[in-house]
N, C-alpha and C positions, 0 to 999 in steps of 0.2 A: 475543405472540411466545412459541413454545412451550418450552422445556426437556427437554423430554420424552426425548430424544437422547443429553444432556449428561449426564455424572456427577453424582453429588451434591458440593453445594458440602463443602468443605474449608479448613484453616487453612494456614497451612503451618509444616514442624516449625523450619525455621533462616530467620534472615531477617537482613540489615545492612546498611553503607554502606562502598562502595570507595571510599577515595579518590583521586582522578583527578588530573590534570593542575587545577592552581590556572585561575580556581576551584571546578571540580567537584569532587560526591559522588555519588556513584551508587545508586540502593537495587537491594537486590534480596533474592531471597527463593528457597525452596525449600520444595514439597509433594511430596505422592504417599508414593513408597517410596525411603529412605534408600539402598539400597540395588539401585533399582530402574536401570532401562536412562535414561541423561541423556538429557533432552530439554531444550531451548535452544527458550522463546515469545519471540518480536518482536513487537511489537506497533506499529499504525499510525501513522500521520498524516503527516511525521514530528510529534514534537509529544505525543500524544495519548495517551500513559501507560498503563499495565495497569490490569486491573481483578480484583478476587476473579472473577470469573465466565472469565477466562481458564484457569482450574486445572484446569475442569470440560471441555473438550475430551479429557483424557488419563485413563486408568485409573488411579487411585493404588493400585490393588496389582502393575501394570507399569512405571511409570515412575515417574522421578525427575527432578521438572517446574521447571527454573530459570526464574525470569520475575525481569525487573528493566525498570525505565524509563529509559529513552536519557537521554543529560546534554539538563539543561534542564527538564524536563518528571514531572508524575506526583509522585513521593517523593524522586525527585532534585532534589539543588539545587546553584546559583539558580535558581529557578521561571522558564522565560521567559527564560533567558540563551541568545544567540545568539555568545557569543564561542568560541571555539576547538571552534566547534562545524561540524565538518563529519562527512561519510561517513566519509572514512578513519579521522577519528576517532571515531566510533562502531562503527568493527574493530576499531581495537585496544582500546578499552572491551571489548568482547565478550572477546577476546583475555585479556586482563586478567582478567574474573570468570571466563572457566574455568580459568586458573592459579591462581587465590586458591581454588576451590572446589575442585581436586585432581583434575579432569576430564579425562581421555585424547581422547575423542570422545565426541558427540552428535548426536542426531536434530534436525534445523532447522527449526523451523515459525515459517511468519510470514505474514501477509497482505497486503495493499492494500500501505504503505510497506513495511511486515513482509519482505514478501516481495522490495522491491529490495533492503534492504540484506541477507536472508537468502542472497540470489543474490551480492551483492558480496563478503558474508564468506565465504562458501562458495568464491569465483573466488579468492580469497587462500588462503583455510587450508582446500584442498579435504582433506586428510591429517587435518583434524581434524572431520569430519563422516562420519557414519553417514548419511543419506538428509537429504533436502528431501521438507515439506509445503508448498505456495506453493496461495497463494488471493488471490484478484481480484488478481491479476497487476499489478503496476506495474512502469517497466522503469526512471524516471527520465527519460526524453529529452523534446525542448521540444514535442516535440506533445503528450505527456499534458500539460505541464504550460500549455501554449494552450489544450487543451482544456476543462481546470478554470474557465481565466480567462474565455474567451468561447465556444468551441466549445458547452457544455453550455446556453446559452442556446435552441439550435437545439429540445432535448429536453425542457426547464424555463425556459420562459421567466419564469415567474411568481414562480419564484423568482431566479433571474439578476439581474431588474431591479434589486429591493432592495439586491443584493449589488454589482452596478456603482454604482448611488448614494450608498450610503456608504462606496465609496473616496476621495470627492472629485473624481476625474476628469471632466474634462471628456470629451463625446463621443466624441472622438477621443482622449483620451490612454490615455497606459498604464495600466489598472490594476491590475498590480501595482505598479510603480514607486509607486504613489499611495498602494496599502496598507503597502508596504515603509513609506514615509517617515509615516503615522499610528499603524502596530502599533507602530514604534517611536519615537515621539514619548513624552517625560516626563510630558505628562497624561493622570491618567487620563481626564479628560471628553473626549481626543481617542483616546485607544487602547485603551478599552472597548469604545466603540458599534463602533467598526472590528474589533476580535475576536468581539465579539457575530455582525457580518452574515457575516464570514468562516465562523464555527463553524456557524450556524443553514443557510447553504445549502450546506454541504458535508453536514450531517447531515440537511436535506432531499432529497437526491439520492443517501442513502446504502440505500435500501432501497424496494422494490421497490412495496410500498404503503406509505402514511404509518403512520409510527411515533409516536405525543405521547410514547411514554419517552425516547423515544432524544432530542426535540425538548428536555424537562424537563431533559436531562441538561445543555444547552447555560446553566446557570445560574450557576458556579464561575468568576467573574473570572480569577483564576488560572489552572484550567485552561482556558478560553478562548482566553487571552491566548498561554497557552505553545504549542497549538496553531497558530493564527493566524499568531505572530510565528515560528516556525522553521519552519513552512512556506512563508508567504511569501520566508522566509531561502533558506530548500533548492531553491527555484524559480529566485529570482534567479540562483542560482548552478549553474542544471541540474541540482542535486542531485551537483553534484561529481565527478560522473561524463564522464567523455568520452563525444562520439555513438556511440550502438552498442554501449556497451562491454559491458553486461552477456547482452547477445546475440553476439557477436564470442567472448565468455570461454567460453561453453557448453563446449568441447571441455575445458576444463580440473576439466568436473568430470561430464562424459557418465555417467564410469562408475558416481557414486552413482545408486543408487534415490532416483527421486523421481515426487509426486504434482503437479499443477496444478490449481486448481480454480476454476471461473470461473462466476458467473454471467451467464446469459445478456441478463438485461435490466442488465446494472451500469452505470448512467450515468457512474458518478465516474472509474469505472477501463474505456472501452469494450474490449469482448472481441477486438477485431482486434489487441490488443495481445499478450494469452495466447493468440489464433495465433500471432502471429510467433514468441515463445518455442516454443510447440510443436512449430513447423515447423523449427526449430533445432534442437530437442531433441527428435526422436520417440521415442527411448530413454523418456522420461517419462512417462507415464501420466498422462495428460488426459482431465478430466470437466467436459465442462459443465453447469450446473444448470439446467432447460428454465422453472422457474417463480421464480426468485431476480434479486436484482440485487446488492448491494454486499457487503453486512454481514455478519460472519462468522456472527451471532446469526441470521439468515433462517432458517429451519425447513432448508430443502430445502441449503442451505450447512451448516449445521451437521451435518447428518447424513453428509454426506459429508465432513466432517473428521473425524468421530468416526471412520469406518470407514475411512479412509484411514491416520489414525494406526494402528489392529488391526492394517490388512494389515501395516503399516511394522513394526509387530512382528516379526511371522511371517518378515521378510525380512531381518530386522537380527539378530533375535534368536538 
């Protein structure tokens, strides 16, 4: 997988923990330019934590790149904890570090979950955002999240199987209801192997040819498990969101600039979904990727965030 695209890697100059609503902490961090235009990363799953290679999307002699990991997950702790853990409250977290970090407005980029909840905080505190970058589109509603469960069998079936077998579900039952009740079961020899088959085919259907990095990466119990268990959480519960909502909300935020970026083969996240957003929102400027599927890291995705952040410059700036 190329780099070629991406800045060079960086540290970052300020980093810490907010604390939250008992019992979260929140990390979170800041690169780039002190002084540079804020940009606000979200990063996926829900669940699925930042990584140093998030940094490398943005110019650090332009911007001034806040990345922090959602309660539950990544640097935040408790690792894995699913309690007072919803949407809303992952707004006002956001809400929170940009009043701790002294932030007027900023630029929103987020992807896959990234981008539901960058879309929900945006329909709340439209007044405190400068543009949207959204990529593999997620909206929240029970058909993505049917489709995760059994729809995607249709396209990967090879991997599906594994993944329905180690819910415990019979044929017919639910599973998630099956994953819900093993992710969070107190053993670990019953809610490892369940985070394991959860993480391995979501990050087999996350890119377009087989990845073995991204495959290696599914080895961290922890993070695993944090993935797994608040995803299955966030499903259960529609992702907290009412039907429709964050397509319904569009007019509340028509007027920022914003980019959508979608690959065209995305199994996890399928693209009739960043139609509908589109067709909502033609104001937006929409790019599909003709040879990409999920991952922000895909060559042909990556390059079109890197130049979609530039333009975001020129238009904010």
């Amino acid at each position: 997988m190329s780099d070629d695209c991406l800045f060079p890697p960086i540290e970052p100059f300020a980093s810490g923990v907010l604390p939250l609503d008992a019992p979260h902490a929140m990390y979170w961090e800041e690169s780039g330019a002190a002084d540079g235009v804020p940009v606000l990363f979200l990063h996926g799953g829900p669940g699925a934590g930042s990584s140093p290679r998030h940094r490398q999307f943005f110019d650090p002699a332009v911007w001034r790149v806040v990345i922090h990991d959602q309660r539950g997950c990544g640097r935040s702790t408790p690792v894995g904890d699913i309690s007072r853990n919803t949407t809303q409250a992952l707004i006002e977290d956001i809400e929170a570090l940009r009043v701790a970090r002294g932030i007027e407005r900023w630029l929103v980029f987020g992807g896959s979950w990234g981008s539901t909840l960058s879309l929900a905080y945006a329909q709340a505190h439209p007044d405190r955002c400068l543009g949207l970058v959204l990529r593999g589109i997620f909206l929240g509603q029970r058909a993505e999240n049917e489709w995760f469960m059994h729809g995607l069998a249709t396209l990967s079936p090879e991997a599906w199987r594994p993944f329905a077998a180690a819910s415990g579900a019979e044929d017919s039952g639910d599973l998630l209801e099956a994953y819900v009740a093993r992710l969070n079961d107190p053993d670990p020899a019953i809610h490892h192997p369940a985070a394991h088959a959860w993480g391995l085919y979501e990050t087999l259907s996350s890119t377009l040819l087989p990845n073995p990095d991204l495959v290696a990466e599914m080895t961290d119990p922890a993070k695993v498990l944090a993935l797994a268990r608040i995803e299955a959480h966030y499903f259960r519960h529609d992702c907290f969101l009412a039907p429709g909502q964050l397509v319904d909300g569009v007019d509340r935020i028509r007027h920022l600039p914003a980019t959508i970026i979608h690959g065209r083969y995305d199994l996890l996240c399928p693209i009739g979904f960043a139609d509908q957003l589109s067709q909502a929102w033609p104001e937006a400027e929409y790019v599909v990727v003709p040879d990409a599927g999920h991952s922000a890291f895909e060559p042909g995705v990556a390059r079109e965030l890197v130049a979609a952040v530039r333009r975001m410059a020129d238009k904010i700036g």
